[in-house]
MINUDREN-927627 format. One record per residue (C-alpha): residue in one letter; residue number from 1; x, z, y. Coordinates in steps of 0.05 Angstrom, whole numbers, plus 5000, padded with zeros to 4 digits. Example, Ala and Ser with C-alpha at 12.3 -4.5 7.8 and 13.67 -1.06 7.14 Angstrom:
segu rokol->A, tinu->1, x->5246, z->5156, y->4910
segu rokol->S, tinu->2, x->5273, z->5143, y->4979
// end
This chain:
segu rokol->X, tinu->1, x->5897, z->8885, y->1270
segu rokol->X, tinu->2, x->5826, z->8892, y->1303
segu rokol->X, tinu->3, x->5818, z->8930, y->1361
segu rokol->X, tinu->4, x->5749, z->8942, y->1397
segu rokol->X, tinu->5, x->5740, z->8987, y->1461
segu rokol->X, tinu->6, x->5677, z->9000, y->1496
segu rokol->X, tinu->7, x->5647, z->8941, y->1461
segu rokol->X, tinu->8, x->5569, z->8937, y->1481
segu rokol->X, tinu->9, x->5508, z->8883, y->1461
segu rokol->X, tinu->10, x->5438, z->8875, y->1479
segu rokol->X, tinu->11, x->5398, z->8817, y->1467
segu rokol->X, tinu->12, x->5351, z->8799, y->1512
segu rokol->X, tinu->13, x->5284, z->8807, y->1494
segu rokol->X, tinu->14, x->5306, z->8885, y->1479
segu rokol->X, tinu->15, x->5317, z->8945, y->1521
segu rokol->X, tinu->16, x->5352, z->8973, y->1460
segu rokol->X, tinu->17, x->5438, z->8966, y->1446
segu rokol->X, tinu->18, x->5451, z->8929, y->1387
segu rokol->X, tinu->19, x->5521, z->8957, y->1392
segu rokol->X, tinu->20, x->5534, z->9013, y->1437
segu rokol->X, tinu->21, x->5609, z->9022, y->1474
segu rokol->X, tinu->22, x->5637, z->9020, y->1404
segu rokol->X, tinu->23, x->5718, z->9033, y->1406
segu rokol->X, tinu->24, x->5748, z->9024, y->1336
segu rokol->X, tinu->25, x->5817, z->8992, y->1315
segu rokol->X, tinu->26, x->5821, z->8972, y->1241
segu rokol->X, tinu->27, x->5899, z->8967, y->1220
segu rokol->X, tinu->28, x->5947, z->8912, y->1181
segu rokol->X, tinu->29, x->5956, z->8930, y->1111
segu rokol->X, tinu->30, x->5878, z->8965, y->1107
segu rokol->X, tinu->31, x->5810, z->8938, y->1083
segu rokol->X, tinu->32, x->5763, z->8974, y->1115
segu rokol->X, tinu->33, x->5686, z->8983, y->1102
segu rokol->X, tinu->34, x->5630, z->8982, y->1150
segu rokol->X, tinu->35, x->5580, z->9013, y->1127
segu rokol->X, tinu->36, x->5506, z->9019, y->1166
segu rokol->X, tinu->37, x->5424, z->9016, y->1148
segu rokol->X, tinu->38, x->5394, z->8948, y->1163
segu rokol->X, tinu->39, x->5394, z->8940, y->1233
segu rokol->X, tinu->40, x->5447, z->8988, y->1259
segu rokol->X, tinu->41, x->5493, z->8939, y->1279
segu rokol->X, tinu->42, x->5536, z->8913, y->1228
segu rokol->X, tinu->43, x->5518, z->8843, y->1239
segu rokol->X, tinu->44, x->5522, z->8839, y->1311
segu rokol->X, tinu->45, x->5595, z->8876, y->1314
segu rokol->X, tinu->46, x->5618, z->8834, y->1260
segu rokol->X, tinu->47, x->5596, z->8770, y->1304
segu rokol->X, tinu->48, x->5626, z->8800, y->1358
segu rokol->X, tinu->49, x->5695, z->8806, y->1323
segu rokol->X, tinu->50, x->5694, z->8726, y->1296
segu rokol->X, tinu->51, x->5672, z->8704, y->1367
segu rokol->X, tinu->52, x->5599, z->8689, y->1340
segu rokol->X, tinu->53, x->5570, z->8725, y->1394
segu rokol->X, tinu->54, x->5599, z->8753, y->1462
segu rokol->X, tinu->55, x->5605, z->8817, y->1480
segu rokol->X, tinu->56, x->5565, z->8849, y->1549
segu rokol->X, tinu->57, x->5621, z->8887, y->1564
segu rokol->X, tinu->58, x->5685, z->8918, y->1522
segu rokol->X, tinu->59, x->5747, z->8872, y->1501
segu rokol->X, tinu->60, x->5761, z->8853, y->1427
segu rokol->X, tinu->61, x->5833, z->8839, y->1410
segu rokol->X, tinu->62, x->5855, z->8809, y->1345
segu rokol->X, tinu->63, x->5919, z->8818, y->1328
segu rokol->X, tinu->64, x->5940, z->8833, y->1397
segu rokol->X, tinu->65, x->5896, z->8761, y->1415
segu rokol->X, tinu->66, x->5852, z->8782, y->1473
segu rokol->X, tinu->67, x->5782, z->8748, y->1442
segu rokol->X, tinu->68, x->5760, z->8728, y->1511
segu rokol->X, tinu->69, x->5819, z->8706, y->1542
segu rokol->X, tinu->70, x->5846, z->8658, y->1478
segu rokol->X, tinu->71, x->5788, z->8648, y->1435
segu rokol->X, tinu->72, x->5820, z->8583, y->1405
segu rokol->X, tinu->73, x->5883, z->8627, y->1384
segu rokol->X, tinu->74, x->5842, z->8689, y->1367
segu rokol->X, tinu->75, x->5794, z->8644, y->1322
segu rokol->X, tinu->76, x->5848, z->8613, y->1291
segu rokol->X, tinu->77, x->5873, z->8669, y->1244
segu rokol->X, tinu->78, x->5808, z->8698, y->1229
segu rokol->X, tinu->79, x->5777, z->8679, y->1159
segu rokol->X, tinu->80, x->5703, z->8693, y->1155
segu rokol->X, tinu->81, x->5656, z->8700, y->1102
segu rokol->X, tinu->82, x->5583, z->8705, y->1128
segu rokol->X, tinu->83, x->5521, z->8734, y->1093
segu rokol->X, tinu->84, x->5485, z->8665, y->1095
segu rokol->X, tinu->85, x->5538, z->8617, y->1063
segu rokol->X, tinu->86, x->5532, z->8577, y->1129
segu rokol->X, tinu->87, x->5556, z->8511, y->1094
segu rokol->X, tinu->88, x->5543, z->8432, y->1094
segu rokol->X, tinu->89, x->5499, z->8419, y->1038
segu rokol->X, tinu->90, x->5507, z->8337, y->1046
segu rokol->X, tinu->91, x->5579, z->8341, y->1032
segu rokol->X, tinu->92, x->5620, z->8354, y->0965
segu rokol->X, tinu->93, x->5651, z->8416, y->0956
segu rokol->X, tinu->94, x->5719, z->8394, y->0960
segu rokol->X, tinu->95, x->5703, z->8353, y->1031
segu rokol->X, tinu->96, x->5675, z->8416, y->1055
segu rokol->X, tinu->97, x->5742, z->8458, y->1044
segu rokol->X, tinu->98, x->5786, z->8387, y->1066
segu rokol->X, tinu->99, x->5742, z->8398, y->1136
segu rokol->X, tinu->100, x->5763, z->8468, y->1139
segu rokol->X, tinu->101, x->5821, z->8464, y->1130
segu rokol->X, tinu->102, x->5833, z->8405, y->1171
segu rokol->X, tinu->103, x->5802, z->8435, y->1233
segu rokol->X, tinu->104, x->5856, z->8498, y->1224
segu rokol->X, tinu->105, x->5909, z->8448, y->1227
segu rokol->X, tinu->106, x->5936, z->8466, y->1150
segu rokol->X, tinu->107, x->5983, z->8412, y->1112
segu rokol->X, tinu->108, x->5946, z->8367, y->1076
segu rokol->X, tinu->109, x->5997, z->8391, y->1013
segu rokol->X, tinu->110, x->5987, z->8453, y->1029
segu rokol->X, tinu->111, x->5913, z->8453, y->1023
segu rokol->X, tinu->112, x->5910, z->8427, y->0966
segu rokol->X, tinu->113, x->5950, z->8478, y->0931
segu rokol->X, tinu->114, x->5910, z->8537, y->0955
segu rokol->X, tinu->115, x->5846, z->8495, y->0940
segu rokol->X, tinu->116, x->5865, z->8483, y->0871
segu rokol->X, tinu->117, x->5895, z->8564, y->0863
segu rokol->X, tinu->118, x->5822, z->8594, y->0895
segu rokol->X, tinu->119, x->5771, z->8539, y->0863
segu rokol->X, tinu->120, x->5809, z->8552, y->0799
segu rokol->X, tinu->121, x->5809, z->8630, y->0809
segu rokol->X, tinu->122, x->5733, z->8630, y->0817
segu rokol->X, tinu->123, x->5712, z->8579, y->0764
segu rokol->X, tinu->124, x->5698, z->8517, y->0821
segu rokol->X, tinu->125, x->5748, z->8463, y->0807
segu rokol->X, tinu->126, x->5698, z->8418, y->0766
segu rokol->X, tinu->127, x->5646, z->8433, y->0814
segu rokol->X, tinu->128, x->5681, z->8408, y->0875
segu rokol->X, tinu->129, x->5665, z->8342, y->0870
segu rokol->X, tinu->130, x->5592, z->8354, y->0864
segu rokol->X, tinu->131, x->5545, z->8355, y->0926
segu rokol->X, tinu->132, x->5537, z->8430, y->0965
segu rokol->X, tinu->133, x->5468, z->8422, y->0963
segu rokol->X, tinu->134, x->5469, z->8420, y->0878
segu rokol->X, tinu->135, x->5503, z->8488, y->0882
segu rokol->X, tinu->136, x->5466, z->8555, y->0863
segu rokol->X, tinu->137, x->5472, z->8619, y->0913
segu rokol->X, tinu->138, x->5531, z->8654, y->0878
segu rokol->X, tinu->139, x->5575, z->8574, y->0876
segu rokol->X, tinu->140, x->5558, z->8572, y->0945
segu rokol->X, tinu->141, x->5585, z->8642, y->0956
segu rokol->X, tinu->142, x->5643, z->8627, y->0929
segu rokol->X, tinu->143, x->5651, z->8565, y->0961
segu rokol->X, tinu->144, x->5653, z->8604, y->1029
segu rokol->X, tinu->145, x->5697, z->8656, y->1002
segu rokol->X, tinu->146, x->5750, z->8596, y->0990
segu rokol->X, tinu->147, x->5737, z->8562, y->1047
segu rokol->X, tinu->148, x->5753, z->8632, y->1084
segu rokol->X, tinu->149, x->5823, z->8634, y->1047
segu rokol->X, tinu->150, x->5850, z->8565, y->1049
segu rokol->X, tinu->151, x->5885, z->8577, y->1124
segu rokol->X, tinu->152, x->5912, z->8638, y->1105
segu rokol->X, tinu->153, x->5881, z->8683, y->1158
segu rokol->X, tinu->154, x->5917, z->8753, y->1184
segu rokol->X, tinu->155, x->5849, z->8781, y->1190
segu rokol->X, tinu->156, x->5796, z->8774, y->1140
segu rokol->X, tinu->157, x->5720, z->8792, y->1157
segu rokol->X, tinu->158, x->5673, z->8787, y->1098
segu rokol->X, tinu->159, x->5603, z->8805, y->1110
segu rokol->X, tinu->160, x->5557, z->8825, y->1044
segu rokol->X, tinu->161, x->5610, z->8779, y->1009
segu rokol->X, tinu->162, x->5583, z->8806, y->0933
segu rokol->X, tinu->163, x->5516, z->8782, y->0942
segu rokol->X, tinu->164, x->5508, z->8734, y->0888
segu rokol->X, tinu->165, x->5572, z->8732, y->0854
segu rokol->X, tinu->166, x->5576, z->8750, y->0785
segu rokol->X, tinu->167, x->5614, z->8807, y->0755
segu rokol->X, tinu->168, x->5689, z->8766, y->0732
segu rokol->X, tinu->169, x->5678, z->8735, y->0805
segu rokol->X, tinu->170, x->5664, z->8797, y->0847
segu rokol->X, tinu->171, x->5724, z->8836, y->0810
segu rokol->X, tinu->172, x->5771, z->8782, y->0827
segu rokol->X, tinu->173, x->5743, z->8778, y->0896
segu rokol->X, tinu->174, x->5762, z->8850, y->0910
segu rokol->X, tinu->175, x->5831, z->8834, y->0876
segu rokol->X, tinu->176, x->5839, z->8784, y->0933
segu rokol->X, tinu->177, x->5820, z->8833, y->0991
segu rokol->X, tinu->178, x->5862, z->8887, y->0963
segu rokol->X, tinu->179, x->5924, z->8838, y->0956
segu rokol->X, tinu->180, x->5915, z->8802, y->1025
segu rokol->X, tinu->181, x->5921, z->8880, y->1046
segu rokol->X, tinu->182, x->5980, z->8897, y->1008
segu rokol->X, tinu->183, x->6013, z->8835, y->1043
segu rokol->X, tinu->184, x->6002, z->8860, y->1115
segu rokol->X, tinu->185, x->5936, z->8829, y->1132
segu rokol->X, tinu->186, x->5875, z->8869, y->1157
segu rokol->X, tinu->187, x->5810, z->8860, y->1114
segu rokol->X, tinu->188, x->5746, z->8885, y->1148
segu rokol->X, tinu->189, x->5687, z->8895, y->1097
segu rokol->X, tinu->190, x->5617, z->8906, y->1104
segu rokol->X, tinu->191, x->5571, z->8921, y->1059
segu rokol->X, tinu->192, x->5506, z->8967, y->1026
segu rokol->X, tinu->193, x->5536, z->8978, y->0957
segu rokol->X, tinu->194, x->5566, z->9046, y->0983
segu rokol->X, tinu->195, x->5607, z->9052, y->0909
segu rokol->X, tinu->196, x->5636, z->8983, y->0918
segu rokol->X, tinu->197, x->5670, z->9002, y->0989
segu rokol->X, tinu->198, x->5683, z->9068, y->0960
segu rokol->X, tinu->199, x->5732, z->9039, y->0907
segu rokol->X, tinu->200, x->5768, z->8978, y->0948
segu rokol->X, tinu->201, x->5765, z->9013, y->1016
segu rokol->X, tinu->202, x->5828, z->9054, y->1049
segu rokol->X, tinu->203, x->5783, z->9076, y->1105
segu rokol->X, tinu->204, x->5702, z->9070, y->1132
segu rokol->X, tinu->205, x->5665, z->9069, y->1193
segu rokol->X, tinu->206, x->5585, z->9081, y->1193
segu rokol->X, tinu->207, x->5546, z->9048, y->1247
segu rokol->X, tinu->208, x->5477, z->9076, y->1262
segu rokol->X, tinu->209, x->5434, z->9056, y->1329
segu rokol->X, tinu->210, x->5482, z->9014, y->1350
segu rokol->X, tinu->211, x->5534, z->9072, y->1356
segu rokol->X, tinu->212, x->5597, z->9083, y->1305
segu rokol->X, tinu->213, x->5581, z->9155, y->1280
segu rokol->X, tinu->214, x->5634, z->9160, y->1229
segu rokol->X, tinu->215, x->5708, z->9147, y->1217
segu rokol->X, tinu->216, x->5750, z->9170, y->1155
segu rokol->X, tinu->217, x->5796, z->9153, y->1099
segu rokol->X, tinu->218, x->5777, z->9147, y->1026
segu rokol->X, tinu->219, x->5827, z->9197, y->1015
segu rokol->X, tinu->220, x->5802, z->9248, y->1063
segu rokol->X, tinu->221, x->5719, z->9245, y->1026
segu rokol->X, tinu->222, x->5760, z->9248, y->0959
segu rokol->X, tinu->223, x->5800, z->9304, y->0972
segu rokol->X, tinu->224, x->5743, z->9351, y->0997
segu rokol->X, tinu->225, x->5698, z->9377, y->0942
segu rokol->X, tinu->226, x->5638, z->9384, y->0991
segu rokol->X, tinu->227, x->5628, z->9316, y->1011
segu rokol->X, tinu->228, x->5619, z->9239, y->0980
segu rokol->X, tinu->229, x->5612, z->9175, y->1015
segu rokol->X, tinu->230, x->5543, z->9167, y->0995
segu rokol->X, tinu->231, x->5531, z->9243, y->1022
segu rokol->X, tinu->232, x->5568, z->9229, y->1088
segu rokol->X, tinu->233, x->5529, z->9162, y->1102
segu rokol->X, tinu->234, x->5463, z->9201, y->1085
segu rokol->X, tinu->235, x->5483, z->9250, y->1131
segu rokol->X, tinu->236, x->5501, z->9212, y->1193
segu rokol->X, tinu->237, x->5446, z->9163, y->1183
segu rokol->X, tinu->238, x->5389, z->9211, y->1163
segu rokol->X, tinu->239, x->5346, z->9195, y->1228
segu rokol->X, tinu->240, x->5319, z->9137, y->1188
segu rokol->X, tinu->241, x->5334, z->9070, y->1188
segu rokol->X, tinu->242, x->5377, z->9030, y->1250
segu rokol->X, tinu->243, x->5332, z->8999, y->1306
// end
């Protein structure tokens, strides 16, 4: 579970809230998608949430972990996957996900199994012994998509985590999230491909200016004949593009 009250940022060189007294709580057992125009937000709440960046004031508690007051614990059974593939490129793949998974404290025998159930899942066992920096974008997607998995996190955050991937990889990607979910965890997703978080998401949020605007299931925009997803985020974000 996620939970965010009054959560504010403002970087310093802007007069402007990146995120602005945002209160959300995103459940066990849900994937849910944030959804925002460039700039809105997403980036900076999502930091926020993995302890990237600290909020100016609000408190962030992950599952029931009060971010500030246990970071080390909070961190700990969070899995992200960042838009950048933030990664070593002078080490193998396979000493990339050892260091991972060493640094969460998982059994060396233990790692290994989920290494060799995830590289195998996305097509990356032969490539683990080759060098990061050999990798295209979408292997070193992937790569941080595994290294996100191999601790077993309660909470999941992936940020744009399709960029790149191809089609068999993306589908079993979302197979992942929707199973991690169906086990109990929480999966928080953002993304721009509104039909994507349409089909894999239980519920949305859409950021815009820094503030969260909107707040629904999938099954409440399905069941009302009047409104999509892609109509709702027009909607609520139709003052032009996040500042």
């Amino acid at each position: 579970m996620i939970k965010l009250h009054n959560v504010s940022k403002t970087y310093a060189k802007s007069q402007t809230k990146a995120v602005d007294e945002i209160t959300l709580q995103i459940n066990a057992g849900e994937i849910f998608g944030f959804l925002g125009p460039n700039g809105a937000g997403k980036s900076t709440t999502i930091k926020m949430i993995t302890g990237i960046l600290t909020p100016d004031s609000g408190t962030i508690e992950l599952n029931g972990i009060n971010l500030a007051e246990d970071p080390i614990a909070a961190k700990s059974i969070v899995g992200f996957v960042p838009d950048n593939h933030e990664v070593y490129e002078t080490l193998k793949g396979i000493e990339y996900l050892n260091f991972i998974g060493t640094m969460y404290g998982v059994a060396p025998d233990l790692l290994k199994e989920r290494t060799e159930e995830y590289a195998s899942l996305f097509d990356m066992k032969n490539a683990l012994t080759d060098l990061i920096g050999s990798y295209s974008h979408g292997m070193k997607q992937k790569l941080s998509v595994i290294a996100a998995l191999v601790h077993d996190p309660k909470i999941w955050v992936l940020d744009e985590p399709l960029v790149g991937l191809d089609p068999q990889s993306a589908f079993r990607l979302k197979q992942i999230m929707r199973k991690r979910a169906d086990d109990g965890n929480t999966v928080f997703f953002s993304s721009h491909v509104i039909d994507v978080v349409e089909k894999v998401c239980d519920r949305i949020g859409i950021i815009n200016h820094g503030k969260l605007v909107a707040v629904d299931t999938l099954e409440n925009i399905r069941n009302n004949d009047k409104v999509s997803l892609e109509s709702l985020f027009l909607t609520v974000t139709a003052d032009g593009e996040g500042k």
